[in-house]
C-alpha positions in Angstrom: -3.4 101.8 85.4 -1.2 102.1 88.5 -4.5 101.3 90.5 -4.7 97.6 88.5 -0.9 97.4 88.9 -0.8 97.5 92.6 -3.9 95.2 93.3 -2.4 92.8 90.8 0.9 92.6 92.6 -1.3 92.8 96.3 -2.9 89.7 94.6 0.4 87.6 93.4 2.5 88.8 96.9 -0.5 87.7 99.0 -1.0 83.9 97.0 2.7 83.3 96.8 3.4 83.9 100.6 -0.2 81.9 101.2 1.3 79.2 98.7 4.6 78.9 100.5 3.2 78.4 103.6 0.8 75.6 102.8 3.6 73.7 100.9 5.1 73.7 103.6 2.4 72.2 106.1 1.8 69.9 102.8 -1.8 71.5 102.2 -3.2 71.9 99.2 -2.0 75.3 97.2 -6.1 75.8 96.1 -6.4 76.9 99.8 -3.8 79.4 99.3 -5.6 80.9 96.7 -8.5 81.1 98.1 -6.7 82.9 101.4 -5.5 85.1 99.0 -9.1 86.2 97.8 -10.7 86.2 101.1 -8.2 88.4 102.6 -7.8 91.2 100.0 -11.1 91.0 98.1 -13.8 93.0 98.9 -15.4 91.3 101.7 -12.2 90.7 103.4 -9.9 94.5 103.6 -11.2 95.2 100.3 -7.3 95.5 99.0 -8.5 94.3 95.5 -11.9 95.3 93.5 -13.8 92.3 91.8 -12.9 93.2 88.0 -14.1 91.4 84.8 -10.4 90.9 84.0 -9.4 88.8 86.8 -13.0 86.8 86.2 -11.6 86.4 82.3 -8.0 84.7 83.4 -10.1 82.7 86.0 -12.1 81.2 83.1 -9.1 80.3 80.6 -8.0 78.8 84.1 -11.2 76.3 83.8 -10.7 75.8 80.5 -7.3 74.5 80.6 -7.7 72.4 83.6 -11.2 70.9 81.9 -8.6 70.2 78.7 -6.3 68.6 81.0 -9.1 66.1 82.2 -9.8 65.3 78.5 -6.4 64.3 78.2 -7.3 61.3 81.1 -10.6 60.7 79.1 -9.0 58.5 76.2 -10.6 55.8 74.7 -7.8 53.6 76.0 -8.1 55.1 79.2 -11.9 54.7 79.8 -11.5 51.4 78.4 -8.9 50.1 81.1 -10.7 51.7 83.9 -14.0 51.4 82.5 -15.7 49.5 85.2 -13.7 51.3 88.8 -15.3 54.4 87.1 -18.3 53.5 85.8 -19.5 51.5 88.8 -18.2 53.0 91.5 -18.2 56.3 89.9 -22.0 56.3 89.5 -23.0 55.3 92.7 -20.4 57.2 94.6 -21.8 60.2 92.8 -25.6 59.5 92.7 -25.7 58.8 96.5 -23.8 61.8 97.3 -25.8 63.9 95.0 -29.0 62.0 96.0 -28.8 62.8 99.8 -27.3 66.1 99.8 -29.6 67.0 97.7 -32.7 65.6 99.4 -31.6 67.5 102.5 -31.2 70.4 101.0 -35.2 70.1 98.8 -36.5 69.0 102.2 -34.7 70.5 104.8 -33.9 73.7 103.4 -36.4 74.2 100.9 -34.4 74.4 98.2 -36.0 73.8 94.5 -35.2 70.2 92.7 -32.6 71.9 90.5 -30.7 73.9 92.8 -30.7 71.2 95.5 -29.3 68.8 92.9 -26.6 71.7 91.7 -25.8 71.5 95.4 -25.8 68.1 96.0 -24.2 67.6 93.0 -20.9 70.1 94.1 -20.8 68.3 97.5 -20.3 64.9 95.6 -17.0 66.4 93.8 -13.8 65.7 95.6 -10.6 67.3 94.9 -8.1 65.2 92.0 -5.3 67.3 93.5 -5.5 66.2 97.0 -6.5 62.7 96.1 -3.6 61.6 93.7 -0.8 63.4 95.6 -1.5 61.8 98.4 -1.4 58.4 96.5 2.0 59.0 94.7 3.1 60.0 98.2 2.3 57.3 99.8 3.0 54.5 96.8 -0.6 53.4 96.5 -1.6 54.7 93.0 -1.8 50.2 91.7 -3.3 49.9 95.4 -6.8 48.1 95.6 -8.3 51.6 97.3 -6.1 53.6 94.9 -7.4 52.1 91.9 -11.0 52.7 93.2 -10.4 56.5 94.5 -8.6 56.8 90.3 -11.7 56.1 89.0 -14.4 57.4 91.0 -12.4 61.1 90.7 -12.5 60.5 87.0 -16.2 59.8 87.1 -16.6 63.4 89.3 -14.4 65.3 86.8 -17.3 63.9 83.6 -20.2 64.8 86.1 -19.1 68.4 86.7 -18.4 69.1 83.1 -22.0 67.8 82.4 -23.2 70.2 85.5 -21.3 73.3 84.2 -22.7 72.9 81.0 -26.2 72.7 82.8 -25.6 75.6 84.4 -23.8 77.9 82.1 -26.9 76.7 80.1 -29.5 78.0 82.4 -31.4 80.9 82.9 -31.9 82.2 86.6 -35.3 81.1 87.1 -36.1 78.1 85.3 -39.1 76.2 85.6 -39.5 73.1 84.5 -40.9 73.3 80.7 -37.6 75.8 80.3 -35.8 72.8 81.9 -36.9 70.9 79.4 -35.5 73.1 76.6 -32.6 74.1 78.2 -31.7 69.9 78.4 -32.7 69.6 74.6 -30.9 72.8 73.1 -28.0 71.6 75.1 -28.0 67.8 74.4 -27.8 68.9 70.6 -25.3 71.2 70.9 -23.5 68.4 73.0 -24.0 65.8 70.0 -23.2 68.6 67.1 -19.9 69.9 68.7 -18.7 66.0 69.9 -19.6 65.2 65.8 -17.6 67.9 64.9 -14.7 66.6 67.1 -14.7 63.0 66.0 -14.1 64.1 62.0 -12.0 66.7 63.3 -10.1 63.9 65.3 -7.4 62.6 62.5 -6.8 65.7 60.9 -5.8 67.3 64.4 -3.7 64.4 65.4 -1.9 65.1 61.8 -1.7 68.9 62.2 0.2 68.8 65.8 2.3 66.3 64.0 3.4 68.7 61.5 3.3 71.4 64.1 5.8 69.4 66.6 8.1 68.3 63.6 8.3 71.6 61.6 8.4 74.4 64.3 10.3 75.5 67.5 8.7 74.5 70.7 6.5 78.0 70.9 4.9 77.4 67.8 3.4 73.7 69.2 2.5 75.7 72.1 0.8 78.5 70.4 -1.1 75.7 68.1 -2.4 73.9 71.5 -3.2 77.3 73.4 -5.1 78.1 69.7 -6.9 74.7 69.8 -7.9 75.1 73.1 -9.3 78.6 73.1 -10.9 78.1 69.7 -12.5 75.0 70.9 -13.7 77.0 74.4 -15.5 79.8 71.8 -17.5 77.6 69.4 -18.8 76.0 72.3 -19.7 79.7 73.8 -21.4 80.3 70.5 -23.4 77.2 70.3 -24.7 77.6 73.5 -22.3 75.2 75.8 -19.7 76.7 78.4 -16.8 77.2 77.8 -14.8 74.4 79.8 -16.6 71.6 77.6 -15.6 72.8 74.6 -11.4 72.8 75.7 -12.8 69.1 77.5 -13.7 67.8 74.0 -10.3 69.0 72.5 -8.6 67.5 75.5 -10.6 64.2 74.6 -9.4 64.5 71.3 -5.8 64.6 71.4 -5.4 62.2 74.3 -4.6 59.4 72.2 -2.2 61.0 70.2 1.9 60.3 70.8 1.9 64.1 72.4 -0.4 63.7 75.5 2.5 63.7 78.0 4.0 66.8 75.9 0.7 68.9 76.1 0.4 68.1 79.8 4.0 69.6 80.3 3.3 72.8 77.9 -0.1 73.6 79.6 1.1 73.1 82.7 2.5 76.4 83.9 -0.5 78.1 82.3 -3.0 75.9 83.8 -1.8 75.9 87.2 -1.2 80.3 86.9 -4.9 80.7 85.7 -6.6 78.3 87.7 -4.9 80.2 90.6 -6.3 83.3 89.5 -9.5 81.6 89.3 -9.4 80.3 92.7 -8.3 84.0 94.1 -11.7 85.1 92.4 -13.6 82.4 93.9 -11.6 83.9 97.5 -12.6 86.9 96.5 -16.6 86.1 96.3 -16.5 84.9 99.7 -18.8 86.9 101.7 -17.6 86.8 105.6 -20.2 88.3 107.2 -22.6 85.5 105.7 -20.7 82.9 106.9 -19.8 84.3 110.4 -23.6 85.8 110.8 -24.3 81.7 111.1 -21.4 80.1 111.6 -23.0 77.0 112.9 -24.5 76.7 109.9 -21.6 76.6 108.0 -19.9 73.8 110.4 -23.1 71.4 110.3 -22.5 71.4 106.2 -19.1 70.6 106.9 -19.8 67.8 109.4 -22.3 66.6 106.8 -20.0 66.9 103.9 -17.3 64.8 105.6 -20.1 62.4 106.8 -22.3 61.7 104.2 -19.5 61.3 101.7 -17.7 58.8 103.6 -20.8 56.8 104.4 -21.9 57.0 100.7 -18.2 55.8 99.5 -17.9 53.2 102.0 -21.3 51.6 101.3 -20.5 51.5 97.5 -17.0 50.6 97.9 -18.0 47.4 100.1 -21.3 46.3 97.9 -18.5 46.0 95.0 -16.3 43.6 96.6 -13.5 45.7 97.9 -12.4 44.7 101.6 -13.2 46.5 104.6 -10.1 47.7 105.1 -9.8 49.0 101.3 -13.4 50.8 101.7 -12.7 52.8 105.0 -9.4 54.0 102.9 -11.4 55.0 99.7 -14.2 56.6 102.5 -12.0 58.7 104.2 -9.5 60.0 101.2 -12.8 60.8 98.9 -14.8 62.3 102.6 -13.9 66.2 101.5 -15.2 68.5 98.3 -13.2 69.9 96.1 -12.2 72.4 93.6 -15.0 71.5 91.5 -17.6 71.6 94.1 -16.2 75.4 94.6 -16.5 76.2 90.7 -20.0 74.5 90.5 -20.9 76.7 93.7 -19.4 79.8 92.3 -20.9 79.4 88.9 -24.7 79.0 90.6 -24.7 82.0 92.8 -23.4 83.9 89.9 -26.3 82.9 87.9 -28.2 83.5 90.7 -29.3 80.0 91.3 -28.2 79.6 94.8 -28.7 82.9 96.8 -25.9 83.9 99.4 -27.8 83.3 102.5 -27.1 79.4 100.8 -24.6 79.0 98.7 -21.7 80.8 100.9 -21.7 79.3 103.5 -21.5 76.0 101.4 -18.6 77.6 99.7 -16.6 77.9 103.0 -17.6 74.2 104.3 -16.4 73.2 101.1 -12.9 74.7 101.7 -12.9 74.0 105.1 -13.4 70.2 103.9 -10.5 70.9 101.7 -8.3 71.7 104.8 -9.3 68.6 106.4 -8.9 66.5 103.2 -4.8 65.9 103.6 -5.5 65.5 107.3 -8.1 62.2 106.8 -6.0 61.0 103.4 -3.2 60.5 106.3 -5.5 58.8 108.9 -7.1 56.3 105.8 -3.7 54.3 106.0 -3.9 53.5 110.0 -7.7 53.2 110.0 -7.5 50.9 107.2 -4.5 48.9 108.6 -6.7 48.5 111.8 -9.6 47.4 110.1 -7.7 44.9 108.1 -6.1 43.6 111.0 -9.1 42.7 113.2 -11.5 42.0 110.5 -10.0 41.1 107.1 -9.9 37.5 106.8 -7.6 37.5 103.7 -4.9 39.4 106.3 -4.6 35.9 108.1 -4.7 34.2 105.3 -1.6 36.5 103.8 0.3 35.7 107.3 -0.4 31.8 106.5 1.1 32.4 103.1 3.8 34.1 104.3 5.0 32.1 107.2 5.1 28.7 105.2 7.5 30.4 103.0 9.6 31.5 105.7 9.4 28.8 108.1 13.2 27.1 107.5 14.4 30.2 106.9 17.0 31.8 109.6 20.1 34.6 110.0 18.0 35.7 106.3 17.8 39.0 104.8 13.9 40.4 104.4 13.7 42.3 101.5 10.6 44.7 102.1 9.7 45.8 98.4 10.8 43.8 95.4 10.4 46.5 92.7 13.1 47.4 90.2 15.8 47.7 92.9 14.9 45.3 95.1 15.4 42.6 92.4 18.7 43.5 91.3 19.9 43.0 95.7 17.9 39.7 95.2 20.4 39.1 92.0 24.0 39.9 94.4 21.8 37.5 97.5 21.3 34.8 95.3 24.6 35.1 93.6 25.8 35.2 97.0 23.9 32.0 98.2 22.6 34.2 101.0 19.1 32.9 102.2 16.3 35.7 102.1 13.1 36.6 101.3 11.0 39.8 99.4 7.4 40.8 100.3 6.1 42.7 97.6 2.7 44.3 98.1 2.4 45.6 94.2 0.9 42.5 92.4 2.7 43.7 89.1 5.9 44.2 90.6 5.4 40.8 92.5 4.5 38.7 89.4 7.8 40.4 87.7 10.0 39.1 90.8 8.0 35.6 90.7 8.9 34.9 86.7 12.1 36.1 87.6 12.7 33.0 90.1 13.5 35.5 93.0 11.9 34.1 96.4 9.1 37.0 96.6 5.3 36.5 98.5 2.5 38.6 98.6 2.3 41.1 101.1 2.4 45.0 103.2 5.9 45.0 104.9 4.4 47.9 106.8 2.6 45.3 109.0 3.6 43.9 112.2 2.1 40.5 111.1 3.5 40.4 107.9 7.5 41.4 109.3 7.0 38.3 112.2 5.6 36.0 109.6 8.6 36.6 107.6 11.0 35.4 110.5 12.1 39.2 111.4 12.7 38.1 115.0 15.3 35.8 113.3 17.0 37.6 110.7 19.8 38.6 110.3 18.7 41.8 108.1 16.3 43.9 106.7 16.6 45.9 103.5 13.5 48.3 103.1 12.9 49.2 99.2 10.0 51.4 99.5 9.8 54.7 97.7 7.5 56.5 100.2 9.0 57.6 103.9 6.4 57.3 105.8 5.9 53.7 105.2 9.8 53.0 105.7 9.6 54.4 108.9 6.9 52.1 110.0 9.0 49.0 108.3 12.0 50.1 110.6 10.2 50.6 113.7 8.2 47.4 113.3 11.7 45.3 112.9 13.3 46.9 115.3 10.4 46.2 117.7 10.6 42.4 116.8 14.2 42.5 116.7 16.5 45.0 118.6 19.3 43.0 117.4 18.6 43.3 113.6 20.6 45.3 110.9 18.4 47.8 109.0 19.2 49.3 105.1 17.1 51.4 103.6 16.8 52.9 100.1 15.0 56.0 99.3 14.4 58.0 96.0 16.1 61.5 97.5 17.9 62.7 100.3 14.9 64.6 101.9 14.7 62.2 104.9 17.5 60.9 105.4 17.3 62.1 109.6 13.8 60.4 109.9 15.1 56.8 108.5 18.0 57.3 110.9 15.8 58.2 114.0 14.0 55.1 113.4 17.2 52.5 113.2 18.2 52.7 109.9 21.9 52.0 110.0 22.4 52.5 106.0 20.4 54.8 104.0 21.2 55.0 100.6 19.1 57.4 98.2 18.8 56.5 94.5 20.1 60.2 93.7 23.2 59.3 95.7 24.0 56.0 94.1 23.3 57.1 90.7 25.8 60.2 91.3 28.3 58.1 93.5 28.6 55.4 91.2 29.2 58.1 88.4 31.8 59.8 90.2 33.5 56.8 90.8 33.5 54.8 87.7 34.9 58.9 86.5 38.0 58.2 88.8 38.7 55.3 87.7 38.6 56.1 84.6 41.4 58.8 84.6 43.7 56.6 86.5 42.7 56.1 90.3 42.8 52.7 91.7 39.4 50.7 92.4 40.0 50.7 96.3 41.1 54.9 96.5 38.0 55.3 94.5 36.0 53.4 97.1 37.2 55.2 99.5 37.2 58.8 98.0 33.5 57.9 97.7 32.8 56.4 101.2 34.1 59.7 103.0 31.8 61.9 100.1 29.2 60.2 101.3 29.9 60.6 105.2 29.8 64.3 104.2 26.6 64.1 102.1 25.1 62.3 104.5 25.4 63.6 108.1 21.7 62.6 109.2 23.4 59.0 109.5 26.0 59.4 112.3 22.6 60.1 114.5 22.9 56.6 116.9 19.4 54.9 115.8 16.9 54.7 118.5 
């Protein structure tokens, strides 16, 4: 007992520090697990022993993440994104499958089915990586955002379908066991999904009840129960265990509670799928992947490679612009945490031996270490591309600077979202001249009805800002959520106009210094103004005069805000 008790903590001290560290480099946390398991398993210092246990949590770890995915599987859902996913999906996947796993059949000699396991687990990338880096960077409605949404969806169905395959699978199929394998688990497939539909009405009433009649525990304890249920009838039938907490997850997605499930199964899902990615650290063997470490790099060269070359293509042959496809290319080039389960579940039915499938496992986390590093690059890449070989950029320019042509001493409004169209409000109220460039087509139809002066367009770009009349403005206010693209806004209008006053609104004060370094002479963060305004609508209200409020709030603010007395470069 006191054995398991110190590996256990070995194993949470070791992940958290790993953790920690990444989050701070803005790396994925998976790689911190998986540091964890390499360094204290038994190939790296052999700290902690391999037991079933740990293996157990790992698995209730897949099976909450694969219920999680169900969630995004709606009907709605699959309807509205039906053709990104479908489309693209399919023949981002299939290529990727097809030539990694011709490679490895010819190259390698791999058999067909382990070859297109392989192939298969190279075509996954990782959802985690992917959609941060979206939200980050305000792209999610984006052209290559919407693409990327959709072909990760369409991974996330193809590796359910290939862990079924293989938790269905003996060793050393041939083919006529193939054959059975695919029939015994395309009924079970059919019989548990029938099951689920009838069962679909009567557990959207039950979690009702649960959610209406019971403290908060008991809704948890009935989804934890539903989930784990769900994971063992599909053991017993002959399915793995993920699909049967992915059907559950499909099942309760449309309900009224799919945002309150996510939140209760979070902190589980995200504990256990770390354990699970500490066991997959932990299978790791280091002397196979340093004995040919060359090996190890060519898969990662060819991971990164093929998948952006497969992506591209597809991206391009369905209409997206170059600039959009290099974008989509480079954030889908890596594998992910699926390719490492699909991996980790062959060699542990012994379809992929070691000499093979580790070192595919480290290429496949070394991919995920490069992942955030090419997500960043995507945005200038693509903004080159579009620049010398998009047509519709000109055309955007065009558009722009006929709107802006009588325009002078204006204010540039770069965003025109919720925010942005309440400054248009106190401009036009104002009769100050100005003009918004919205690049979110739903946001930009809002401003349009609205009758602000709003046009089409990526205030991060050089062309767009001198369009706009920058170089004879009298002001730019930037009303983007993400940073990094602020920055770029500043430093572009400052380029064009030395002269120019810059305000800039963010969501939190976490770069305040950065906006300031760049020429932002106001920053104001939505946390601040929210609170500000509070406190001084609070002052007033118990007595103190509108202009000692306004100042009592101007000098809090000097204090909250000491990033800003930086002179702007």
């Amino acid at each position: 007992m006191e054995e398991q008790l110190a590996q256990t903590f070995l194993l949470i001290a070791a992940a958290f520090v790993a953790v920690a560290i990444l989050a701070r480099l803005r790396l994925s946390p998976v790689l911190g697990y998986l540091a964890a398991g390499l360094l204290l398993g038994p190939h790296g210092i052999g700290a902690v022993t391999d037991s079933e246990g740990t293996h157990f949590f790992g698995e209730l770890g897949i099976a909450l993440l694969m219920f999680v995915i169900g969630l995004e599987f709606s009907v709605p859902r699959l309807l509205s994104s039906g053709g990104a996913m479908i489309g693209l999906g399919f023949g981002t996947v299939a290529g990727a499958t097809v030539l990694a796993g011709a490679a490895s059949h010819f190259l390698v000699g791999l058999p067909l089915l382990p070859a297109a396991l392989l192939g298969g687990a190279i075509a996954m990338s990782s959802t985690a990586i992917i959609q941060k880096h979206l939200v980050d960077t305000d792209a999610v409605s984006s052209r290559h955002g919407v693409a990327a949404t959709g072909i990760v969806l369409f991974e996330d169905l193809v590796a359910l379908i290939l862990l079924s395959l293989i938790a269905a699978l003996p060793a050393a199929a041939s083919e006529v066991e193939m054959e059975k394998v695919l029939l015994r688990m395309g009924v079970s497939f059919v019989a548990l999904a029938g099951v689920a539909l009838l069962a679909r009405r009567t557990l959207g009433r039950l979690l009702g009840w649960v959610a209406r009649s019971g403290p908060d525990e008991t809704f948890l304890l009935a989804v934890l129960t539903l989930v784990v249920g769900a994971s063992l009838a599909a053991e017993k039938i002959g399915l793995s265990l993920p699909i049967g907490a992915f059907v559950v997850g499909m099942m309760v997605g449309e309900s009224d509670f799919r945002h309150q499930l996510e939140e209760e199964i979070r902190p589980f899902r995200d504990l256990l799928l770390g354990v699970f990615f500490v066991t997959i650290g932990m299978s790791v063997d280091w002397s196979q992947i340093l004995a040919q470490p060359a090996v190890t790099f060519l898969v990662l060269t060819a991971i990164l490679v093929v998948k952006f070359l497969v992506v591209f293509g597809v991206t391009r042959l369905s209409g997206l612009p170059a600039s959009s496809a290099v974008k989509t290319g480079l954030l889908l080039a890596h594998s992910g945490e699926l390719g490492l389960l699909i991996v980790g579940r062959s060699l542990d039915s012994a379809l992929l031996s070691p000499a093979i499938g580790q070192p595919v496992l480290g290429a496949i986390a070394a991919s995920m270490l490069v992942g955030p590093i090419l997500a960043q690059w995507s945005d200038r890449a693509g903004d080159l591309i579009l620049r010398s070989r998009d047509p519709r950029g000109a055309e955007i320019e065009t558009a722009v600077r006929t709107t802006s042509q009588e325009l002078k001493g204006h204010v540039v409004l770069a965003g025109c979202g919720p925010v942005g169209r309440l400054v248009a409000l106190t401009l036009e109220a104002s009769d100050i001249p100005y003009l918004a460039i919205e690049r979110n087509v739903e946001r930009l139809r809002r401003a349009q009805q609205d009758g602000h002066n709003a046009v089409f367009g990526d205030a991060s770009r050089a062309g767009i800002l001198k369009a706009a009349g920058v170089d004879r403005a009298a002001a730019i206010i930037v009303l983007v959520n993400n940073w990094h693209r602020s920055v770029r806004i500043i430093r572009e209008a400052k380029r064009l106009n030395p002269g120019i006053q810059v305000i800039a609104s963010l969501r939190d004060d976490a770069h305040l210094g950065e906006l300031a370094q760049a020429g932002a002479a106001h920053v104001f963060p939505e946390n601040y103004a929210a609170g500000l305004g509070l406190g001084a609508q609070a002052l007033m209200t118990l007595g103190m005069s509108a202009d000692d409020a306004t100042d009592r709030i101007r000098a809090m603010r000097g204090q909250l805000s000491p990033d800003l007395q930086i002179v702007p470069r």
